[in-house]
C-alpha positions as CSV (number, residue, x, y, z in Angstrom):
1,X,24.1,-15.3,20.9
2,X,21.2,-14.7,23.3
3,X,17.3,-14.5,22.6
4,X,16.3,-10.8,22.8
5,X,12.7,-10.6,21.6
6,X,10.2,-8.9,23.8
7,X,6.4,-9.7,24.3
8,X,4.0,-7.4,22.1
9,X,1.0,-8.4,24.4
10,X,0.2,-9.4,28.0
11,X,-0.2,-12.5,29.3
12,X,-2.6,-13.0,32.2
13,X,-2.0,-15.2,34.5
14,X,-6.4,-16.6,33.5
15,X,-8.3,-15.8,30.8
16,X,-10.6,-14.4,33.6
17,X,-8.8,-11.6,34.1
18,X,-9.2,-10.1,30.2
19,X,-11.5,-7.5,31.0
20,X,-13.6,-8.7,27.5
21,X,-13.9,-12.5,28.7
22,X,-17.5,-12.2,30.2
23,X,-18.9,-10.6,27.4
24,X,-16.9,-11.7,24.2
25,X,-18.4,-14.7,22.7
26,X,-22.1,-14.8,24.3
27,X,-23.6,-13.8,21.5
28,X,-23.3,-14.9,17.8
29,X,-24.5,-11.6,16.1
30,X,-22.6,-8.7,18.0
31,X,-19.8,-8.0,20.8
32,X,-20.2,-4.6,23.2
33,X,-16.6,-3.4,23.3
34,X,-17.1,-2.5,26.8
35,X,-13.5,-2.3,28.0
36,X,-13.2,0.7,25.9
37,X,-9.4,1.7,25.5
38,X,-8.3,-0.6,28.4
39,X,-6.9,-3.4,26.1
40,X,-4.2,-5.2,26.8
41,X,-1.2,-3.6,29.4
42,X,-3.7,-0.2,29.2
43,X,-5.8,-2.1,31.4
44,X,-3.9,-4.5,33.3
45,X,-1.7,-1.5,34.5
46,X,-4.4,0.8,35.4
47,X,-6.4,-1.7,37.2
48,X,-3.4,-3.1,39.0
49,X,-4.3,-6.8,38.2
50,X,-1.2,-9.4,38.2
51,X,-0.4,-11.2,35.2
52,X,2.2,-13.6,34.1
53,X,3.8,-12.0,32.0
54,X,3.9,-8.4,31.3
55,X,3.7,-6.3,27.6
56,X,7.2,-5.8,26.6
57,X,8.6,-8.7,29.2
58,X,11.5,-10.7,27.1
59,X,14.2,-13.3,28.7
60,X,18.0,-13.2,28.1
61,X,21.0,-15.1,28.7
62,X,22.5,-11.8,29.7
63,X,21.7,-9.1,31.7
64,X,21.5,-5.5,31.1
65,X,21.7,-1.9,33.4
66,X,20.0,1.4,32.3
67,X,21.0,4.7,34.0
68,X,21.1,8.3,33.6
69,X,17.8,8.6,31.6
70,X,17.2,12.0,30.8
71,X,14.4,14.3,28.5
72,X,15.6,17.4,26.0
73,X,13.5,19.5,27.6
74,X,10.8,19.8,30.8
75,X,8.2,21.7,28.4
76,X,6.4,20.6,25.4
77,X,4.5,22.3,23.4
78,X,5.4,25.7,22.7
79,X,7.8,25.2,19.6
80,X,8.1,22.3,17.0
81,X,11.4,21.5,19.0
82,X,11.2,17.2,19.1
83,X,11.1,15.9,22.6
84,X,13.9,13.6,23.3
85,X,14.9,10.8,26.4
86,X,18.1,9.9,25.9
87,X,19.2,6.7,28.5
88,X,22.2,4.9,29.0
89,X,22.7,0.8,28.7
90,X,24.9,-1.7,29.2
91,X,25.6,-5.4,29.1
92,X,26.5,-6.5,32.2
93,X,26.7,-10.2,31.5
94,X,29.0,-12.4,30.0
95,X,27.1,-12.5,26.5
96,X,26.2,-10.4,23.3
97,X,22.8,-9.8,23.1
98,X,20.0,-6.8,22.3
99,X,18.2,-5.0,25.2
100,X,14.7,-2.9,23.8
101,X,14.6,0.2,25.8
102,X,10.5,1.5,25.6
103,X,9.5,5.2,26.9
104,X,5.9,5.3,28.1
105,X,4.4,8.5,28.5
106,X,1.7,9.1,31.6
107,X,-0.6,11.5,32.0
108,X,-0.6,12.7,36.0
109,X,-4.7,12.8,36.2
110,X,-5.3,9.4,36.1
111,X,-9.0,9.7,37.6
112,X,-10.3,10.5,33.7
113,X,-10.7,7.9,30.4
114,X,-7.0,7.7,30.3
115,X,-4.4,4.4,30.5
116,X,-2.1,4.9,33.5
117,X,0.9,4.7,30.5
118,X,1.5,4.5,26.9
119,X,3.9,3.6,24.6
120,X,5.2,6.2,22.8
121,X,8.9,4.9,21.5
122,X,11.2,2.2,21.5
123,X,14.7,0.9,20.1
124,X,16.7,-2.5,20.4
125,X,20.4,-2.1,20.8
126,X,22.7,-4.7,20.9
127,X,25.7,-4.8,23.0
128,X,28.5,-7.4,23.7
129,X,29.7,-7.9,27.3
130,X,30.7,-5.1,28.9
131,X,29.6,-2.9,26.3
132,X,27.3,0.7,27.0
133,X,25.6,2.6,24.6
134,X,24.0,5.5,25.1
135,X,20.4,5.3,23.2
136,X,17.9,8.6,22.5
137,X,14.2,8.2,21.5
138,X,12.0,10.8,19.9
139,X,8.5,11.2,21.6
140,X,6.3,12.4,19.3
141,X,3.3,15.2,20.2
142,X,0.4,12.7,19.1
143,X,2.0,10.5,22.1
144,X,0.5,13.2,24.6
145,X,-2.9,14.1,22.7
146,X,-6.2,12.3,23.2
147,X,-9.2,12.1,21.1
148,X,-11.2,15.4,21.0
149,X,-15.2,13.9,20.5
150,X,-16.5,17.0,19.9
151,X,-13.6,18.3,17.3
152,X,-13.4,15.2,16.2
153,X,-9.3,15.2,16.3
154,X,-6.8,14.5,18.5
155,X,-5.7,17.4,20.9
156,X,-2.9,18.3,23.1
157,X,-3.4,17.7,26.6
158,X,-2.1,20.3,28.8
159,X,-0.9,19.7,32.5
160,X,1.7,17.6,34.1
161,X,2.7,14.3,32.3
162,X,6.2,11.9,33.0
163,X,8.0,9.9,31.0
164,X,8.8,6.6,32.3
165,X,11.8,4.6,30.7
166,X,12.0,0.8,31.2
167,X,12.5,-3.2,29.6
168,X,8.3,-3.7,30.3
169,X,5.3,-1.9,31.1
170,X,6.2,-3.2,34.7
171,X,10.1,-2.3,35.1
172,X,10.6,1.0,34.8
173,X,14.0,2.8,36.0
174,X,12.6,6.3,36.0
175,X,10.1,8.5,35.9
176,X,11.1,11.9,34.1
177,X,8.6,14.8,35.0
178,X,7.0,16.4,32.1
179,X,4.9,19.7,31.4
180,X,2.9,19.7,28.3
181,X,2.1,23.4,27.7
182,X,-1.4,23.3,26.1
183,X,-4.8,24.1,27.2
184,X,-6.5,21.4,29.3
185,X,-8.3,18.5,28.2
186,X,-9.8,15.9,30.4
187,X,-12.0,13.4,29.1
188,X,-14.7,12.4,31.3
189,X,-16.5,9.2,31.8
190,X,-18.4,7.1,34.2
191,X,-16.5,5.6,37.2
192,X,-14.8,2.2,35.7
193,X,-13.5,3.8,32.8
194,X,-11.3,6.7,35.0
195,X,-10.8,3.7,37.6
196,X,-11.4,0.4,36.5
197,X,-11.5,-2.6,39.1
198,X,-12.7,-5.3,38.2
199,X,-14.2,-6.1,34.6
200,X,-17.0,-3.8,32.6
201,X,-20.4,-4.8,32.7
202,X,-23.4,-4.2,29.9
203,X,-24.6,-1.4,32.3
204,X,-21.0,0.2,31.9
205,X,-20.8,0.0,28.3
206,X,-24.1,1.7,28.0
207,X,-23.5,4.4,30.5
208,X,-20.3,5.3,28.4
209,X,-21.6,4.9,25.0
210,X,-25.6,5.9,25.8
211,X,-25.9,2.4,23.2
212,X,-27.9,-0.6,24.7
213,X,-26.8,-3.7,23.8
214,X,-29.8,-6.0,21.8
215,X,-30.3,-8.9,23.7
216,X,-28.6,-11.8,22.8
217,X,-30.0,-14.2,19.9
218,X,-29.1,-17.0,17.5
219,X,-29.5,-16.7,13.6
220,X,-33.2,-17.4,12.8
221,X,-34.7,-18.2,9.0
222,X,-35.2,-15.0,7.7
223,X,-31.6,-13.5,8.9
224,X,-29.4,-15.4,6.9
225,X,-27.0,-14.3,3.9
226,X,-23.9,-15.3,2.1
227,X,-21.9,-13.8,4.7
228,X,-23.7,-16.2,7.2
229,X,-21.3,-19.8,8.4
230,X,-22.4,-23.4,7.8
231,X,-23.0,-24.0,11.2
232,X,-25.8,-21.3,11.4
233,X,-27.6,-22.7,8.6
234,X,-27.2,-26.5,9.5
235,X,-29.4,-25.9,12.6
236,X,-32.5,-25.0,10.2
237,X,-31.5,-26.9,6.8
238,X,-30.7,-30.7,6.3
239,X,-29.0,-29.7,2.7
240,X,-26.9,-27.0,4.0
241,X,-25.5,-29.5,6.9
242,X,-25.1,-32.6,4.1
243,X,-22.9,-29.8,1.9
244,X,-20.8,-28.9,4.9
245,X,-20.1,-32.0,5.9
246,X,-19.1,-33.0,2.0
247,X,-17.0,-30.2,1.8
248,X,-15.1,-31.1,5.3
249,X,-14.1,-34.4,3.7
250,X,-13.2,-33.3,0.7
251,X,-11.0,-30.9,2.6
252,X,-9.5,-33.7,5.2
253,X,-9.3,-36.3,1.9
254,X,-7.1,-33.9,-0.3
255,X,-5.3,-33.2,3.2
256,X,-4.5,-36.7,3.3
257,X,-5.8,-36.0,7.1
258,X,-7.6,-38.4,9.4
259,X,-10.9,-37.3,10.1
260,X,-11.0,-37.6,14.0
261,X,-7.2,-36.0,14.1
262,X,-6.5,-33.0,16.0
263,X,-5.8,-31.6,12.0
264,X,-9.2,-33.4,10.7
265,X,-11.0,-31.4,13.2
266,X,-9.1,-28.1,12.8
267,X,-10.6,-28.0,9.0
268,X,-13.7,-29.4,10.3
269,X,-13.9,-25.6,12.4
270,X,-12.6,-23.9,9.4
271,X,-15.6,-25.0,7.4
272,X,-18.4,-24.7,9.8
273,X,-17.3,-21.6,11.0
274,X,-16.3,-19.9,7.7
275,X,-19.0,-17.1,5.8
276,X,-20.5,-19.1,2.7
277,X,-19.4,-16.7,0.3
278,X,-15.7,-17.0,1.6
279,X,-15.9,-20.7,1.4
280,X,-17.0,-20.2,-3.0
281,X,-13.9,-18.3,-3.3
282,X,-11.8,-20.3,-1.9
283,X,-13.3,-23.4,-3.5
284,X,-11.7,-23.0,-6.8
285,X,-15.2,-22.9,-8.3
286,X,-16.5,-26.4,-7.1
287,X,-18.9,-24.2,-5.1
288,X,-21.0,-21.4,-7.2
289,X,-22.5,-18.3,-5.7
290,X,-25.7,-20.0,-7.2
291,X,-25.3,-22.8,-4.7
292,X,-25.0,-20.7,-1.8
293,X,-28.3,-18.4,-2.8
294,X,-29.8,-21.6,-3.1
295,X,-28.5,-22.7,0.2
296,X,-29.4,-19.5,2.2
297,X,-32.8,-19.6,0.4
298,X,-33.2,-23.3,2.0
299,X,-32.1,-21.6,5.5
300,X,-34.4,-18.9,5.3
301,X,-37.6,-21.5,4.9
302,X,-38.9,-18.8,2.6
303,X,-38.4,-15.5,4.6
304,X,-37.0,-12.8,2.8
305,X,-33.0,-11.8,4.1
306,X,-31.6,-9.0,4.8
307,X,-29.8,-6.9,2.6
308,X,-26.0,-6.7,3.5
């Protein structure tokens, strides 16, 4: 028997390279999602950045041979006829194992708020040495539509696509020519979302969203609520920090876990970092709502909290 799972993400070859990492935990109270759609293998294929290992990447102790991929059809749209891509695979080691064949479909006008491919099927055979199997895959109509803003659906896109069959986002064997027979829908956007290099900035995010980001701040007496974590309300209360830090041994006593362990200080970060109310419900009543009120009113120093 041979491993045959296949990665559901991409690994980068540094954290650096997400396109989130310089603006994802900078500030406490909110996140721009700047990078937009380009998450994952959207981004690192449209920006042509290396990583180590790519979205649907898996390792064998056999090897496998696709060929002969072919689509149903060179037109979509017209009738409710399913699109098919029908490709051929075999095992050409000396052990049984499973191959996952993915079709990705790609839209030819890249310069536009569009990944350079998508996944739109996939299906794991398995196959013993020698063996070939012939697989089909259905491509559904929502794989070619995008997100109409001002019909607030997704549409058709119109105009020339391909479908690319391949093991990964970055081994494809083909690329099947495609014409999607709708009326034209491009959807426009500032010049790193149609070709991002690089990673988005604040300025990016606002020109694509019109939204400017609130500068960033730590929880002040007067913003805290049950939702709020221990480690928030510590800074500004001397009871709140005494609680935590009771509750964290409790935790590491009935854990039978050292405190300074690598396990001690995992709960440790569960605790602090945990909303109050969250931490009552899972306390098995030893802590009441009562006691956290009384705890964000000791945060607060007297200033009334919002309302969430």
């Amino acid at each position: 028997m041979s491993p045959s799972g296949k990665l559901t993400e991409t690994y980068p070859l540094r954290y650096e390279d997400v396109p989130s990492s310089t603006l994802y935990g900078h500030d406490p109270l909110s996140v721009p999602y700047a990078e937009s759609l380009y998450v994952g293998y959207r981004y690192y294929d449209k920006a042509k950045q290396d990583v180590a290992f790519p979205f649907g990447f898996g390792m064998s102790y056999t090897t496998f041979a696709m060929s002969n991929a072919r689509l149903n059809a060179d037109h979509l749209g017209k009738t409710d006829q399913a699109l098919t891509v029908t490709v051929d695979v075999k095992n050409t080691g000396s052990l049984r194992g499973a191959e996952v064949v993915q079709a990705y479909v790609s839209e030819d006008d890249q310069d536009q708020l569009v990944p350079k491919q998508a996944l739109a099927a996939f299906q794991k055979v398995w196959l013993d040495p020698g063996e070939q199997q012939t697989v089909t895959l259905t491509l559904p109509k929502r794989a070619f539509s995008r997100w109409n803003e001002q019909h607030q659906q997704f549409t058709l896109a119109g105009g020339a696509w391909h479908v690319c069959v391949g093991n990964s986002s970055r081994n494809m064997i083909t690329r099947l020519p495609l014409t999607v027979e709708a009326p034209a829908f491009r959807i426009e956007a500032p010049a790193w979302y149609r070709q991002p290099t690089g990673l988005p900035t604040v300025k990016d995010f606002t020109a694509l969203s019109g939204l400017t980001p609130a500068p960033a701040r730590s929880p002040q007496p007067g913003d805290f609520t049950r939702l709020s974590v221990p480690r928030d309300l510590a800074k500004y209360s001397v009871v709140a920090r005494i609680v935590a830090t009771a509750v964290i041994a409790n935790m590491q006593k009935n854990d039978g876990t050292p405190k300074n362990s690598p396990e001690g200080q995992f709960l440790a970060t569960i605790v602090w970092d945990t909303p109050l109310v969250r931490l009552a419900q899972q306390s098995g009543g030893s802590l009441k709502l009562w006691m956290v009120d009384a705890l964000v009113a000791l945060a607060n120093h007297g200033k009334k909290a919002p309302q969430r």
